[in-house]
C-alpha positions in Angstrom: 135.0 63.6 65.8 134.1 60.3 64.3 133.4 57.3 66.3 131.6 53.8 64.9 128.4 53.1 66.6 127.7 56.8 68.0 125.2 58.9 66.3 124.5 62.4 67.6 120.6 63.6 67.1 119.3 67.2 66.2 116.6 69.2 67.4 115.0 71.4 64.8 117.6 73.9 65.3 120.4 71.5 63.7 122.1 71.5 67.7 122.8 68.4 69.5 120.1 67.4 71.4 120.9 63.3 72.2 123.7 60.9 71.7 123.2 57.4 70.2 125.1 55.0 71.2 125.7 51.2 69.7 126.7 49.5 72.4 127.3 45.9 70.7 129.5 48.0 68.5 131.5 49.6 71.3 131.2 46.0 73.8 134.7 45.9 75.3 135.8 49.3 74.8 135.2 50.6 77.7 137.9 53.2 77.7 136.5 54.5 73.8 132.8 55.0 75.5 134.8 57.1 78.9 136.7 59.3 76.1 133.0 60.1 74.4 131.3 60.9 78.1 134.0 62.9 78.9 133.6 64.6 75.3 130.1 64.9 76.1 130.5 67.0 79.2 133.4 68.9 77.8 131.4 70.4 75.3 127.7 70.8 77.5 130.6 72.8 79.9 131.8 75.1 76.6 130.5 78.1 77.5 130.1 78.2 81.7 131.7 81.1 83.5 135.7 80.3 84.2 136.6 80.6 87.2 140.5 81.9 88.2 142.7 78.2 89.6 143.7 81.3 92.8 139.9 82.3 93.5 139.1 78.2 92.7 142.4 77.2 95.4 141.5 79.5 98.0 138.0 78.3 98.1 139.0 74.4 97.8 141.2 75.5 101.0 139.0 77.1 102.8 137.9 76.0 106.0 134.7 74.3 106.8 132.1 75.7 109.1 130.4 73.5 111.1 
């Protein structure tokens, strides 16, 4: 993905390390700089464990101890 005004940095290892972000080039697109956070996070999240929705449901619903 290509976006004006965002330049990803890379460590010695060619990975991304840090995001750059133009903000006078992205002023008023608010929704464009949500879509790259949420990119951001996606991708950071890539390769956590997944988790089964049942096992996720069953937890959510769970009682509270107090």
């Amino acid at each position: 993905m290509r976006m004006k005004g965002v330049t990803f940095l890379k460590d010695e290892t060619n990975k991304r390390h840090l995001v750059q972000i133009d903000m006078k080039l992205l002023q008023g697109d608010a929704e464009q700089v949500e879509d790259l956070i949420d990119l951001l996070v996606a991708e950071s999240r890539k390769d956590d464990e997944k988790l089964e929705w049942a096992d996720v449901r069953k937890r959510l619903l769970k009682p509270v101890k107090r």
